[in-house]
N, C-alpha and C positions, 0 to 999 in steps of 0.2 A: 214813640220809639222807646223802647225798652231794652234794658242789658241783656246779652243774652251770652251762651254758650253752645259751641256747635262743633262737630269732629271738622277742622279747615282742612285745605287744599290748595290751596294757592291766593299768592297775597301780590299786595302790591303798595308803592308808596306814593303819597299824596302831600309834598309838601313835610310837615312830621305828623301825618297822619298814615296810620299802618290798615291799609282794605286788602281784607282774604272772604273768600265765598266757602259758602258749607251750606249743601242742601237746597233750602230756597230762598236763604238768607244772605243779604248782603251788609257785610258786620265792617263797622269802623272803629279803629283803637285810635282815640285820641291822646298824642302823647302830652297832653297840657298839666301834667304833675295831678290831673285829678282822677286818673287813670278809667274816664269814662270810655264805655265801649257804646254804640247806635245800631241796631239791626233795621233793615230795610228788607219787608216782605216782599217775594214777585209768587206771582202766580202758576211759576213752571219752575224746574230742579238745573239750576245754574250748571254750568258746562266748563266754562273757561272765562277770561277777563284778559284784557289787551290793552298798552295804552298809546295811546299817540297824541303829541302834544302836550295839553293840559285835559286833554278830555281820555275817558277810559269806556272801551266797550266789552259788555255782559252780556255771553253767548248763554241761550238756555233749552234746554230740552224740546220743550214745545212753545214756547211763545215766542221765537226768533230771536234778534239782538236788539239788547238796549244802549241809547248811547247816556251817560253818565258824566254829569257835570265836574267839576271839581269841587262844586259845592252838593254835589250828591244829589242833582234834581235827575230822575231817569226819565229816558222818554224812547216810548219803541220806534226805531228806524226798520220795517219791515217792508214798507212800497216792492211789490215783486217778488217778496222770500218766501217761497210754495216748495212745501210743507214749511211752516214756523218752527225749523229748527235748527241750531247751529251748535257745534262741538267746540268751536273754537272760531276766531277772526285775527286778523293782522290786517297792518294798513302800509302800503308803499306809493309813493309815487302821486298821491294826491286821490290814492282808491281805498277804498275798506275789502278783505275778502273774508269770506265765510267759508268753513270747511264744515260740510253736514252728511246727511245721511244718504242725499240724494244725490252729492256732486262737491263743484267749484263753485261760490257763486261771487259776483263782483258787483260793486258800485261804487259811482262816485262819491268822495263826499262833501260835495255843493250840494248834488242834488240826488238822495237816497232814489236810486231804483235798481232792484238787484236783477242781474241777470247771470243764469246759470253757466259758463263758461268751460267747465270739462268736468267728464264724468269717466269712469272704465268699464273696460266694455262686460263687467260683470256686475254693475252698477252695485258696486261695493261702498260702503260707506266713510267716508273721511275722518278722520280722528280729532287733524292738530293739523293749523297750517301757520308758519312762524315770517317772517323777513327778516333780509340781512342786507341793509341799504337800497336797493331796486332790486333784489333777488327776493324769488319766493319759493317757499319747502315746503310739500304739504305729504301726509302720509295716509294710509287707508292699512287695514289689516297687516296688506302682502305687500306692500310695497312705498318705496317713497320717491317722490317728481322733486323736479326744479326747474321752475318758471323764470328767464332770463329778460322777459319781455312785459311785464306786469300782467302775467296769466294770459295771456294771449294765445300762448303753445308751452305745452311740458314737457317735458323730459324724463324719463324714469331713470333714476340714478341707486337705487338698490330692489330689490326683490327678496323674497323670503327666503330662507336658508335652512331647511330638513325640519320645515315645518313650524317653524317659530315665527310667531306672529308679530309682528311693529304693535308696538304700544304707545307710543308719542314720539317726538323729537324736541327737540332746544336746543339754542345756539349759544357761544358767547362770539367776542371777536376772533376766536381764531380754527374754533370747531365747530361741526356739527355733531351732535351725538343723536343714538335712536338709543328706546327700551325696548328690549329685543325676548321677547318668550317670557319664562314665569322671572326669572335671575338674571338676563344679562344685558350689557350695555356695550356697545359699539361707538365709537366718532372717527371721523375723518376731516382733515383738514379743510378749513371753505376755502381753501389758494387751491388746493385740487379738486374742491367738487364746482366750486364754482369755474378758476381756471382763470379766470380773471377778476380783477377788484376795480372799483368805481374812486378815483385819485380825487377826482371833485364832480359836482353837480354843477359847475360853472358849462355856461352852453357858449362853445365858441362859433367865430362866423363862418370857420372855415373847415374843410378836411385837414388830416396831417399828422403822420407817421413819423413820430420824432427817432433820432440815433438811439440806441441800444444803449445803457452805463450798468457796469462800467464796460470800456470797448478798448482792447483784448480783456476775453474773461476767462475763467478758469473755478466753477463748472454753471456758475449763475450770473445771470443777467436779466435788466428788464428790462421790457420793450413798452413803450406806451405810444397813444395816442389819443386824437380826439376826433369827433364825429358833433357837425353842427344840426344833425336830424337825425330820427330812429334810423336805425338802417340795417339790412341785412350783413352782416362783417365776417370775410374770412380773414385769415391770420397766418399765413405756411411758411415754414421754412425749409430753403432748400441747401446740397453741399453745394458744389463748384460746377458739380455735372449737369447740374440742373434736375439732380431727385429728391423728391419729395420725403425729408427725415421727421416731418413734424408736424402736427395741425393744431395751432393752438388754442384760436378762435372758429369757430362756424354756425354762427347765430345772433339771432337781430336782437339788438343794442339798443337802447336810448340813448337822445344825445346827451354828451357828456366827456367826461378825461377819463381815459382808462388807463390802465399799468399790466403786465404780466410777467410773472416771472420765467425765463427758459432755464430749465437744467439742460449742459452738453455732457454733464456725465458718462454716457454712453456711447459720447460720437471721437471717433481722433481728433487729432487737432487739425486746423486748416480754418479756409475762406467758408463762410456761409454768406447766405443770403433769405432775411425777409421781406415776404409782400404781404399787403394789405390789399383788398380789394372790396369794394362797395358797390352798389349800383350806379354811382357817380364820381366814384373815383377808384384810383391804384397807384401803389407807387410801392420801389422796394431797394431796401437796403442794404450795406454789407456791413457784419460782423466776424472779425478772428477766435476763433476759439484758441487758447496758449494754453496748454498743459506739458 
């Protein structure tokens, strides 16, 4: 290993160890006062780097993903990844996903075997695909999805706009943003792209639609509930009539606690009513809107 110098791109931290990638080099700054840096050759032109846990995976051009020790030992996890390439990985839910050239691809990782999961129907190429607790965001040129179910099914949640291309995305806790054309940058809220947030990972034994708080509200409230298996979940609220002013939820869930927020902004005041419905269960409640 030799010191090196290389144009970076994205870094990451190990401990107070500083890892960013350049080219085909994977460079570590050790911050130990001797201001050593370690370069690590691979044999394809690095893509992107992701970490979960203590361990970090190194997406590369053509030789697939490496998974990367905390001690820096790499070792390829390709079992299934046809063509050997990836732009970028995230990991949710006890899975690794790849965003490549040829699609989605997923695995577990107990046991590396990728299989290719979705693709569009112009078999356009994936750029970047990120997580946001059991949600996943992956984009391609024209457009960006959101997987609510660990890439099971997507969702297309933007498309190109007079021509300007997605160039990545990134998250923090409370946005999504894309690079949008040669200049500009878009985000939007993950309470609105998502719609709903994951309150815990704790798996309960039971269904159950808890009260609304706070209840009378004036113009926010949240609704939560939990779900003791994945499940298909609608979400609707209705006024007093019985019509349908809202849909909040419509898509399969892991189990878990969830929360959502309702704005009645837009509705007068009076009696509502939400239901929850499952393929095992329903039930529904009333909430006052006071304005």
């Amino acid at each position: 290993m030799e010191a090196s110098a290389h144009g970076t791109y994205i870094g990451e931290f190990n401990n107070q160890d500083i890892i960013f990638l350049s080219d085909t080099y994977l460079n570590v700054y050790r911050d130990d006062n001797t201001a050593n840096m370690y370069s690590y050759s691979l044999p394809s032109k690095l893509m992107d780097m992701s970490k979960y846990g203590q361990d970090f995976f190194i997406s590369t051009q053509n030789n697939g993903v490496y998974l990367c020790s905390s001690s820096y030992q790499l070792t390829p996890i390709n079992n299934g990844l046809t063509p050997l390439n990836s732009n970028s990985t995230a990991a949710a839910g006890g899975y690794l996903f790849s965003a490549s050239n040829s699609g989605i691809y997923k695995t577990s990782l107990n046991t590396i075997n990728w299989v290719r999961i979705f693709e569009e129907q112009t078999q356009a190429p994936f750029n970047k695909i990120i997580s946001f607790n059991n949600f996943l965001f992956a984009c391609s040129n024209s457009r960006i999805y959101k997987s609510s179910d660990l890439g099971n099914s997507w969702v297309q949640i933007y498309t190109q706009q007079s021509g300007r291309l997605v160039n990545s995305i990134w998250s923090n806790s409370e946005y999504i943003f894309a690079s949008i054309g040669n200049s500009g940058l878009i985000k939007r809220s993950l309470a609105e792209v998502i719609g709903i947030t994951t309150s815990s990972s704790a798996v309960s034994n039971y269904f159950s639609l808890h009260q609304n708080y706070p209840n009378p509200f004036n113009p926010n409230t949240v609704i939560s509930f939990q779900l003791p298996i994945n499940s298909s979940v609608s979400l609707r609220v209705y006024d007093i009539n019985g019509r349908e002013v809202s849909e909040l939820v419509n898509e399969k869930l892991s189990a878990g606690e969830y929360k959502i927020d309702f704005n009645g902004a837009s509705l007068p005041s009076g009696v509502y009513y939400y239901k929850m419905t499952t393929e095992n269960f329903s039930e529904t409640k009333k909430m006052i809107l006071v304005k």
